[in-house]
BAMIDO-114201 format. One record per residue: residue in three letters; chain; x, y, z of N, C-alpha, C in turn. Coordinates in Angstrom, 2 decimals. Example, Ala and Ser with C-alpha at 12.3 -4.5 7.8 and 13.67 -1.06 7.14 Angstrom:
kero resn = ala, chain = A, n_c1 = 13.19, n_c2 = -5.69, n_c3 = 7.80, ca_c1 = 12.30, ca_c2 = -4.50, ca_c3 = 7.80, c_c1 = 13.20, c_c2 = -3.30, c_c3 = 7.80
kero resn = ser, chain = A, n_c1 = 12.85, n_c2 = -2.25, n_c3 = 7.08, ca_c1 = 13.67, ca_c2 = -1.06, ca_c3 = 7.14, c_c1 = 12.90, c_c2 = 0.03, c_c3 = 7.87
This chain:
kero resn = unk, chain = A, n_c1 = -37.05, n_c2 = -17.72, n_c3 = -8.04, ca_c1 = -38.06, ca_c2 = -16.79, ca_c3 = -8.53, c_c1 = -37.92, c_c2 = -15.43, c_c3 = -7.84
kero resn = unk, chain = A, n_c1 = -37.82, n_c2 = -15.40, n_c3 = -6.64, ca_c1 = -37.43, ca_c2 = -14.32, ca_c3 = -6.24, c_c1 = -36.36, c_c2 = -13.46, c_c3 = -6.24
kero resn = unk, chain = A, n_c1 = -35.44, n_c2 = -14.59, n_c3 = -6.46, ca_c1 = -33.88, ca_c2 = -13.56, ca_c3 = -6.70, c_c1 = -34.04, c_c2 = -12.98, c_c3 = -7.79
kero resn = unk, chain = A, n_c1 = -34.57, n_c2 = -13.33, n_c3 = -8.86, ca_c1 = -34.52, ca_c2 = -12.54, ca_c3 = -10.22, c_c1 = -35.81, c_c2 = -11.21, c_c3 = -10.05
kero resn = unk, chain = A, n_c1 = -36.56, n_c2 = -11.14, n_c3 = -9.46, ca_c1 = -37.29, ca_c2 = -9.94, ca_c3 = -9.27, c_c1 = -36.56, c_c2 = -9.13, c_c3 = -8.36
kero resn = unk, chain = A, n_c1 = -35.99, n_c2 = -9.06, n_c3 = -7.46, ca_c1 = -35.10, ca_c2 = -8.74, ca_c3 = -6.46, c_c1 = -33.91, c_c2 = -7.80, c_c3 = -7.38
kero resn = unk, chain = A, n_c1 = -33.49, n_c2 = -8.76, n_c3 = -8.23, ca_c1 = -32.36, ca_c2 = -8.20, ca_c3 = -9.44, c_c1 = -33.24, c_c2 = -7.10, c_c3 = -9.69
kero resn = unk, chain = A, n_c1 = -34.39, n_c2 = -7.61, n_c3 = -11.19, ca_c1 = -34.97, ca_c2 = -6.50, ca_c3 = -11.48, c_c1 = -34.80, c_c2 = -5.48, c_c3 = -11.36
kero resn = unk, chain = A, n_c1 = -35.32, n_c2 = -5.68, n_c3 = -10.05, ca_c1 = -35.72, ca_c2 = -4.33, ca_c3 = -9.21, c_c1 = -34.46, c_c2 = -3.49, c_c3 = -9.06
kero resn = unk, chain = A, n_c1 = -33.53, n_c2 = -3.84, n_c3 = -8.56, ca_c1 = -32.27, ca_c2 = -3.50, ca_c3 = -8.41, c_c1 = -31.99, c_c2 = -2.66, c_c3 = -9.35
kero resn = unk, chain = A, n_c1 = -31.65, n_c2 = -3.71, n_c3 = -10.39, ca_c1 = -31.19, ca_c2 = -2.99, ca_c3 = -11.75, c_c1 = -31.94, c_c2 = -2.09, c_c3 = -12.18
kero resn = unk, chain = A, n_c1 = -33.60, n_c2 = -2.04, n_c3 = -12.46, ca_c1 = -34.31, ca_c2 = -0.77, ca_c3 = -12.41, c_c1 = -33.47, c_c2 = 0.27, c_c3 = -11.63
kero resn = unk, chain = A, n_c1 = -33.74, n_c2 = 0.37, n_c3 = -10.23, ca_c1 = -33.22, ca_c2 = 1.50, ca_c3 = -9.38, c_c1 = -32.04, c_c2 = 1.96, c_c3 = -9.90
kero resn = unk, chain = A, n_c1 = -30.91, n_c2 = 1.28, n_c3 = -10.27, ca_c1 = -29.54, ca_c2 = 1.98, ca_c3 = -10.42, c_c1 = -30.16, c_c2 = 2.52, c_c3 = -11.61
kero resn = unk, chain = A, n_c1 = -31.02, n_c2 = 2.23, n_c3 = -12.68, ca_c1 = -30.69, ca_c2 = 2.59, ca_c3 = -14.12, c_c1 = -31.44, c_c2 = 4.43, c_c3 = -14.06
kero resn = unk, chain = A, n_c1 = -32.78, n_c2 = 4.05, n_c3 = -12.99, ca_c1 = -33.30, ca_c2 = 5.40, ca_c3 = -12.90, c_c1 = -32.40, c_c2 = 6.43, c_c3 = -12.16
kero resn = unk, chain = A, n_c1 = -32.04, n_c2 = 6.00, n_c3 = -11.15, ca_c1 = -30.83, ca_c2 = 7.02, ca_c3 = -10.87, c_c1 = -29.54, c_c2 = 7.00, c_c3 = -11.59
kero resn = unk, chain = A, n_c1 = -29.08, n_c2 = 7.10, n_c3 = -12.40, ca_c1 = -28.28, ca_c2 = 7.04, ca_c3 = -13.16, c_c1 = -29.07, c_c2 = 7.37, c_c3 = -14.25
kero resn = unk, chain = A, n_c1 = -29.89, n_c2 = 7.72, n_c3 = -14.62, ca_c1 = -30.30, ca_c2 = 8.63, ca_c3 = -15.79, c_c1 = -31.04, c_c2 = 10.06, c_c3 = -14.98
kero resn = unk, chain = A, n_c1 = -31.11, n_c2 = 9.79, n_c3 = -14.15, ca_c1 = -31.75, ca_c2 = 11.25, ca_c3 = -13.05, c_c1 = -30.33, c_c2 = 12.03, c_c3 = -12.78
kero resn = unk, chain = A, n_c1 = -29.11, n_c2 = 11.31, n_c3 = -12.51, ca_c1 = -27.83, ca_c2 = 11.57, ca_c3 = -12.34, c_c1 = -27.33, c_c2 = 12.61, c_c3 = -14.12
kero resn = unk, chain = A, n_c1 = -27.50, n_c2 = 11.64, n_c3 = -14.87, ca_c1 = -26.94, ca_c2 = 12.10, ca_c3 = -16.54, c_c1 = -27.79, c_c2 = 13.35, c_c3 = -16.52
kero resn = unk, chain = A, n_c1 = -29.10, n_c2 = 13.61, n_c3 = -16.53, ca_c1 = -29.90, ca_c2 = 14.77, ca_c3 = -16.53, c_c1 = -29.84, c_c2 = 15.83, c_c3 = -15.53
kero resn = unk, chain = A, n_c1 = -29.37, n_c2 = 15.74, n_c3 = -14.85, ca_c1 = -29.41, ca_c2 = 16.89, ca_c3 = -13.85, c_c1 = -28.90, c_c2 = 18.37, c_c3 = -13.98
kero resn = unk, chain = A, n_c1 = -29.57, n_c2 = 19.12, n_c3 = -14.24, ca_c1 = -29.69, ca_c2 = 20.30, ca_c3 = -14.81, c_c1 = -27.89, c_c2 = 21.12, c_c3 = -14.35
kero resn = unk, chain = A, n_c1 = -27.77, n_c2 = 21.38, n_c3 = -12.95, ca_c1 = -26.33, ca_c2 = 21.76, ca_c3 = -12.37, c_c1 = -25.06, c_c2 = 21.46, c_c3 = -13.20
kero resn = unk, chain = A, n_c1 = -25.26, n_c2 = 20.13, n_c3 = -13.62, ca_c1 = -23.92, ca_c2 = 19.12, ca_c3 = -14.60, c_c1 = -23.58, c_c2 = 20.58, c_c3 = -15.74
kero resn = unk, chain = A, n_c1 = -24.15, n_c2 = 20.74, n_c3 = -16.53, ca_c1 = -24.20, ca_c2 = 22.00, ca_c3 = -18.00, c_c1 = -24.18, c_c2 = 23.12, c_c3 = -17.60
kero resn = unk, chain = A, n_c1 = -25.12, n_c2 = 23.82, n_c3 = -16.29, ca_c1 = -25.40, ca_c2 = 24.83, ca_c3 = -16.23, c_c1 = -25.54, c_c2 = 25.05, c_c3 = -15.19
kero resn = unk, chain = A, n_c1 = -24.07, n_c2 = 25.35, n_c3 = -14.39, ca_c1 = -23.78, ca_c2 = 25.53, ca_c3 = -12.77, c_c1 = -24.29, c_c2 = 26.83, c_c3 = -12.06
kero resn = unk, chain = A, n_c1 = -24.23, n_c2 = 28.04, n_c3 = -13.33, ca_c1 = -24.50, ca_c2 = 29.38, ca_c3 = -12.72, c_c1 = -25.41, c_c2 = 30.01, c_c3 = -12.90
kero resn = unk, chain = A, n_c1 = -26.35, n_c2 = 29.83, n_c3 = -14.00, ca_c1 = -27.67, ca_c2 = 30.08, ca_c3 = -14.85, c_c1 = -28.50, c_c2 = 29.56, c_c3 = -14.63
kero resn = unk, chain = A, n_c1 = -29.95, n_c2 = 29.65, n_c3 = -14.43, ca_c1 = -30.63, ca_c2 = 29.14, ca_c3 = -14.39, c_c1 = -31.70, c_c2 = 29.01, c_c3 = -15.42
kero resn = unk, chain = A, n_c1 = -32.05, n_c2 = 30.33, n_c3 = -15.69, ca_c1 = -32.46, ca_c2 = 30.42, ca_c3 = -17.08, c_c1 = -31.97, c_c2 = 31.29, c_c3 = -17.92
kero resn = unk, chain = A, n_c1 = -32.82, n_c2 = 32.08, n_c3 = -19.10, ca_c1 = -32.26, ca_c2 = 31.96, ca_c3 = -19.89, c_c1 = -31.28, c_c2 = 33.51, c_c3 = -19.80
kero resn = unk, chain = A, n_c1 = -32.14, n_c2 = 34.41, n_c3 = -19.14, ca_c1 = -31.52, ca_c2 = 35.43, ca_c3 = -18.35, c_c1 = -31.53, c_c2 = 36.39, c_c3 = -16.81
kero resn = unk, chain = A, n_c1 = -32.18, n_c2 = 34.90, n_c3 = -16.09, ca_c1 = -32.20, ca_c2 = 35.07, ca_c3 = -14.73, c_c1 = -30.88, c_c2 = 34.77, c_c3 = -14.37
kero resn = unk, chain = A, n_c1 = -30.54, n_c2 = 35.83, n_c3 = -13.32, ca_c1 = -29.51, ca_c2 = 35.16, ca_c3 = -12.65, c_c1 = -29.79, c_c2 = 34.77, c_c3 = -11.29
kero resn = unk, chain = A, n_c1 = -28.69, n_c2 = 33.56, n_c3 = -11.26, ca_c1 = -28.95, ca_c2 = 32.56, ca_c3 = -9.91, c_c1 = -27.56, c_c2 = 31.51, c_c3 = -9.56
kero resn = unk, chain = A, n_c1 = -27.68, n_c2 = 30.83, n_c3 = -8.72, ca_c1 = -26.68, ca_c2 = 30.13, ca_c3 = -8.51, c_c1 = -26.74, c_c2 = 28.88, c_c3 = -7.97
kero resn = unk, chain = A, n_c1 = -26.22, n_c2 = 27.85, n_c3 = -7.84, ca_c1 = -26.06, ca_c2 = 26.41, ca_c3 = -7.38, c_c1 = -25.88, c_c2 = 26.34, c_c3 = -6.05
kero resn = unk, chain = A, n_c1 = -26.97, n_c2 = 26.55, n_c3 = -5.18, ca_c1 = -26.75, ca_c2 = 26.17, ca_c3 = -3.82, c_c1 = -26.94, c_c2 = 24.99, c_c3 = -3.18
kero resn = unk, chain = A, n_c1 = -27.38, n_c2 = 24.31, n_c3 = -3.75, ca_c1 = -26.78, ca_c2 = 22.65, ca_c3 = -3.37, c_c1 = -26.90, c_c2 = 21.65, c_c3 = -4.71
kero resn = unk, chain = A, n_c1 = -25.94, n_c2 = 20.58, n_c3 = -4.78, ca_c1 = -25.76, ca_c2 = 19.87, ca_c3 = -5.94, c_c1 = -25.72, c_c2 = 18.60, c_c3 = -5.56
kero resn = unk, chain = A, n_c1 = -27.12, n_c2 = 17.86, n_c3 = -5.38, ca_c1 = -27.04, ca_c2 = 16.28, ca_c3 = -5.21, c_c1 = -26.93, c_c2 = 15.46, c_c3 = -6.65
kero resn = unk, chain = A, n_c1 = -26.39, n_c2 = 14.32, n_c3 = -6.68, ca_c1 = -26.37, ca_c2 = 13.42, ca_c3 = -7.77, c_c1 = -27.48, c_c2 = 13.65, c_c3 = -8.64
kero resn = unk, chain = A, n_c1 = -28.35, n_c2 = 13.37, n_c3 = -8.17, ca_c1 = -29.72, ca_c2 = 13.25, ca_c3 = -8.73, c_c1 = -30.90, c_c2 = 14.38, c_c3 = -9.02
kero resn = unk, chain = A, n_c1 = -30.47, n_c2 = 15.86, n_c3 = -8.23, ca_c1 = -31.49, ca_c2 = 16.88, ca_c3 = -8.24, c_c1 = -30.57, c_c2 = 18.37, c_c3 = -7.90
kero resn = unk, chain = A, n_c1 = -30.42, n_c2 = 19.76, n_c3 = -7.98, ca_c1 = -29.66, ca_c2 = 20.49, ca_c3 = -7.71, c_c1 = -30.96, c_c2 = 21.43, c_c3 = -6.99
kero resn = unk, chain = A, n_c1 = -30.49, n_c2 = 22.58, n_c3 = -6.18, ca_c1 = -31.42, ca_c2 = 23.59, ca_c3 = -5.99, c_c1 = -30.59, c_c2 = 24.76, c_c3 = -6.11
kero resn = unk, chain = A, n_c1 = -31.84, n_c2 = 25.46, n_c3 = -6.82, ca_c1 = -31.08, ca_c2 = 27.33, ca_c3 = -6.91, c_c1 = -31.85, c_c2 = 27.94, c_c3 = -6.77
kero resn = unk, chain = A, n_c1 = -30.96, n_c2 = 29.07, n_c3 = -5.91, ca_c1 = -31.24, ca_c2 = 30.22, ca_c3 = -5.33, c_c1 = -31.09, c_c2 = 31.65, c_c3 = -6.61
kero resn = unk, chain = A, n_c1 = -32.85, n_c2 = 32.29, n_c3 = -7.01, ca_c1 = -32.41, ca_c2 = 32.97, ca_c3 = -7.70, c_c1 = -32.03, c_c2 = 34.47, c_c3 = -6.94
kero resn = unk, chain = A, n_c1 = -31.18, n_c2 = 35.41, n_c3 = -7.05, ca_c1 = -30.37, ca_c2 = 36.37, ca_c3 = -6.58, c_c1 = -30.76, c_c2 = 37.75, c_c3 = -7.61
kero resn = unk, chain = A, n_c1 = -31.11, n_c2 = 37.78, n_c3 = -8.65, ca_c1 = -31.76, ca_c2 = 39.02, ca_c3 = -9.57, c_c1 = -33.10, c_c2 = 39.69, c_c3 = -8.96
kero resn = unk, chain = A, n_c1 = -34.01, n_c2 = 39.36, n_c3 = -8.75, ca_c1 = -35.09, ca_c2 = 39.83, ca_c3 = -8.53, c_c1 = -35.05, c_c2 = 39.47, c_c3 = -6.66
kero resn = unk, chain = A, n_c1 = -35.90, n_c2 = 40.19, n_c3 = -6.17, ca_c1 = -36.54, ca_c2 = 39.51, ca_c3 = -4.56, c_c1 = -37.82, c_c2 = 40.40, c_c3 = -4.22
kero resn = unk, chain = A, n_c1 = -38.62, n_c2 = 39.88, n_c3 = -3.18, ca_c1 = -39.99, ca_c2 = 40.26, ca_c3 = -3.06, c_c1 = -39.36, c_c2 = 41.09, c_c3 = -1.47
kero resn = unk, chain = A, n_c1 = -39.80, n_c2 = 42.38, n_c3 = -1.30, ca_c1 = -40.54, ca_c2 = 42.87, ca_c3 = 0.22, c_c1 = -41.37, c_c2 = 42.27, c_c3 = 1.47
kero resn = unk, chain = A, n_c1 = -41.35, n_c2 = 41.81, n_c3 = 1.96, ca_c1 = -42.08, ca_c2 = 41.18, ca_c3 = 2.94, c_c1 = -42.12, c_c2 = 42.25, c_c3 = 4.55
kero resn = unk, chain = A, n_c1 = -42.79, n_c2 = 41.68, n_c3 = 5.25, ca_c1 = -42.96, ca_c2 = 41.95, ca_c3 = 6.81, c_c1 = -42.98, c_c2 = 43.42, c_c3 = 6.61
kero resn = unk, chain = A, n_c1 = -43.49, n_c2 = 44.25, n_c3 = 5.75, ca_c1 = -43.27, ca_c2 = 45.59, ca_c3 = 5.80, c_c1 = -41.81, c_c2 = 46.35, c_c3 = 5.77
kero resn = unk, chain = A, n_c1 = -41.16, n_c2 = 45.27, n_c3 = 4.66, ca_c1 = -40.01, ca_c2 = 46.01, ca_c3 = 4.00, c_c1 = -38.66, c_c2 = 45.57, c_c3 = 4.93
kero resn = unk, chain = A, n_c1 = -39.08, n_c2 = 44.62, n_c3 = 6.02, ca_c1 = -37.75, ca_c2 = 44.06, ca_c3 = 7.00, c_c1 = -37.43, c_c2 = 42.96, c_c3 = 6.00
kero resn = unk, chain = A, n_c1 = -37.73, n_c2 = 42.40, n_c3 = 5.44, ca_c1 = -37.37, ca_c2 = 40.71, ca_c3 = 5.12, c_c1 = -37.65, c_c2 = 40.91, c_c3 = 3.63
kero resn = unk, chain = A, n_c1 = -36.49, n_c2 = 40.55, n_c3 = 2.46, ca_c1 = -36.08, ca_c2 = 40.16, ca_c3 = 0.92, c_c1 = -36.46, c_c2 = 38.49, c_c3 = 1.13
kero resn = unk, chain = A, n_c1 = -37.12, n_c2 = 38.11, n_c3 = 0.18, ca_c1 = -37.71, ca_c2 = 37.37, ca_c3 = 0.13, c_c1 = -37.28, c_c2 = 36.87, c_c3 = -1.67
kero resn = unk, chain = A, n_c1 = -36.34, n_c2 = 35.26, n_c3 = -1.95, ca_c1 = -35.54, ca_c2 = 35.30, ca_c3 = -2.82, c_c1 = -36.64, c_c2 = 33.94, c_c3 = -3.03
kero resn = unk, chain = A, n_c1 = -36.66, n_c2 = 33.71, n_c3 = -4.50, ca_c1 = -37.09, ca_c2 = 32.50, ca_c3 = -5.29, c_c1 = -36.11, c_c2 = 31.28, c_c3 = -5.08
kero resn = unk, chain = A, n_c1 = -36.47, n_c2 = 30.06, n_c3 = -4.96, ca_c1 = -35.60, ca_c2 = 28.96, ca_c3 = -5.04, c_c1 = -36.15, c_c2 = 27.90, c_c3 = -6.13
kero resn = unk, chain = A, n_c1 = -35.57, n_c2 = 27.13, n_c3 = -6.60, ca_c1 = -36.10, ca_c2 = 26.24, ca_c3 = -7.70, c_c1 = -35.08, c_c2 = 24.51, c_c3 = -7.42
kero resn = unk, chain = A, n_c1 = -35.97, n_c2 = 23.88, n_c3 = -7.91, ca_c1 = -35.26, ca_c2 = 22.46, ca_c3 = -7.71, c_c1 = -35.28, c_c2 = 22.07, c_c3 = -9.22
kero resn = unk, chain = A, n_c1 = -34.07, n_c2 = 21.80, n_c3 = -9.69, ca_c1 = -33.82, ca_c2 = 21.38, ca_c3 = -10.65, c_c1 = -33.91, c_c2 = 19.66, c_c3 = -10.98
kero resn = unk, chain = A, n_c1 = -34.73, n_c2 = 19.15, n_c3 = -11.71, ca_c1 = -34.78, ca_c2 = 17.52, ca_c3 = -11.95, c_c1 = -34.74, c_c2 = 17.33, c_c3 = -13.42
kero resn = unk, chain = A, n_c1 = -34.18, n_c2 = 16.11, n_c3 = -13.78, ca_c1 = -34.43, ca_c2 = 15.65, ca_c3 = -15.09, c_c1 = -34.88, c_c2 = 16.95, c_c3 = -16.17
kero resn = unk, chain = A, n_c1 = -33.68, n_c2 = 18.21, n_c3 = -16.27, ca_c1 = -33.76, ca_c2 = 19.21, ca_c3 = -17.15, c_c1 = -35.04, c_c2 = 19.81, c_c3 = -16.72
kero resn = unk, chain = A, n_c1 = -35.55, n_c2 = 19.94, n_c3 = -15.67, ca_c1 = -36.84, ca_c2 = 20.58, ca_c3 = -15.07, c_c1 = -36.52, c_c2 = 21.85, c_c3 = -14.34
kero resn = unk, chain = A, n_c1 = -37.37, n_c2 = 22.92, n_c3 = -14.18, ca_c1 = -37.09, ca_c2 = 23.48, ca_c3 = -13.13, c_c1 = -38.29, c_c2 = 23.40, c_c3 = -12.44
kero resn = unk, chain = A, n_c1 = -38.51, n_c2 = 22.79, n_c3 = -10.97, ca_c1 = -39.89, ca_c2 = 23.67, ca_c3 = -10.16, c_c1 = -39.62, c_c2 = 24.33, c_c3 = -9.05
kero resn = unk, chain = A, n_c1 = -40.66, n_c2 = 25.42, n_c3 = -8.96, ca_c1 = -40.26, ca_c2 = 26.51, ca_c3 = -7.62, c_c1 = -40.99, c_c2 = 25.79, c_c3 = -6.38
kero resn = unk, chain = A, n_c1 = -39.74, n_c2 = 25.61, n_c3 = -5.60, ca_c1 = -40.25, ca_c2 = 25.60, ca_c3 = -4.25, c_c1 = -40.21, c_c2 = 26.88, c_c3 = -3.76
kero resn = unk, chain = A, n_c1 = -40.32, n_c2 = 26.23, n_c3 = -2.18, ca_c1 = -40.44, ca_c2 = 27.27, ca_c3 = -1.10, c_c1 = -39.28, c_c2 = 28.40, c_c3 = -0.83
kero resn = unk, chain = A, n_c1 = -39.65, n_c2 = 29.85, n_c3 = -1.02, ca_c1 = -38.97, ca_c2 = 30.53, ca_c3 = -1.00, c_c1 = -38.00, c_c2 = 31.25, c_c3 = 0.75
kero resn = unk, chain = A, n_c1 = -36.66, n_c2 = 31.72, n_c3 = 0.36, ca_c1 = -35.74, ca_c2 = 31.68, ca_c3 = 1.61, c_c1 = -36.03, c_c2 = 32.88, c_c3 = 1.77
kero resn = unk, chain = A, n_c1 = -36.23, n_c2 = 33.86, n_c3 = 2.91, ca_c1 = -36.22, ca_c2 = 34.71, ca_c3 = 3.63, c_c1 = -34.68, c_c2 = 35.33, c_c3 = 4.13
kero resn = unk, chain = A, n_c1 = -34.63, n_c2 = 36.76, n_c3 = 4.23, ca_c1 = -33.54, ca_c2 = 37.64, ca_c3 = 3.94, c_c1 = -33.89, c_c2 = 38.72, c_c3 = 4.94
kero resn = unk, chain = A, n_c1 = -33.45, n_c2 = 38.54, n_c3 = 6.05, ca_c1 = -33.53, ca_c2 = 39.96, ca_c3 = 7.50, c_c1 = -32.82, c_c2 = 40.96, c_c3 = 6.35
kero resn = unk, chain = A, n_c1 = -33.24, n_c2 = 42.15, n_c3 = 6.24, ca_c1 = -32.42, ca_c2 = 43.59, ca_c3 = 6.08, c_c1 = -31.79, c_c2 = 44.31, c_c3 = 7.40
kero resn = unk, chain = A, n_c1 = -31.10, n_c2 = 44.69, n_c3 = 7.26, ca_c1 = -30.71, ca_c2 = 45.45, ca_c3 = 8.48, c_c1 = -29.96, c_c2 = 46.96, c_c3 = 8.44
């Protein structure tokens, strides 16, 4: 009884990652992010990518620090995380 829930389970897990894997936004669209932002693939896991967008950036600390958007790409998703910080010099 337990080995077969054990399976289950198993087989669940590979099937969701492996369809989180097939969807992952990076696979189609390595350099784009949308439809005319530009951005780029700064890290590419199996399952989720993150990009750094590079077109636009915010002022911060009184004009010392560019302040760039990042996004995590999932299952054809985009959401914005926490944004990376940029010393000017």
């Amino acid at each position: 009884m337990r080995r077969n829930i054990y399976t289950a389970l198993l087989v669940s897990l590979i099937m969701i990652i492996g369809l989180l894997g097939v969807t992952n936004p990076a696979r189609k669209q390595p350099y784009q992010i949308f439809d005319k932002v530009e951005g780029k693939v700064v890290h590419n896991y199996f399952i989720f990518s993150i990009y750094q967008q590079y077109d636009t950036y915010k002022l911060t600390g009184n004009g010392q620090y560019r302040e760039y958007r990042r996004y995590i790409g999932i299952a054809t998703q985009f959401y914005e995380i926490s944004p990376i910080k940029e010393k000017i010099e």
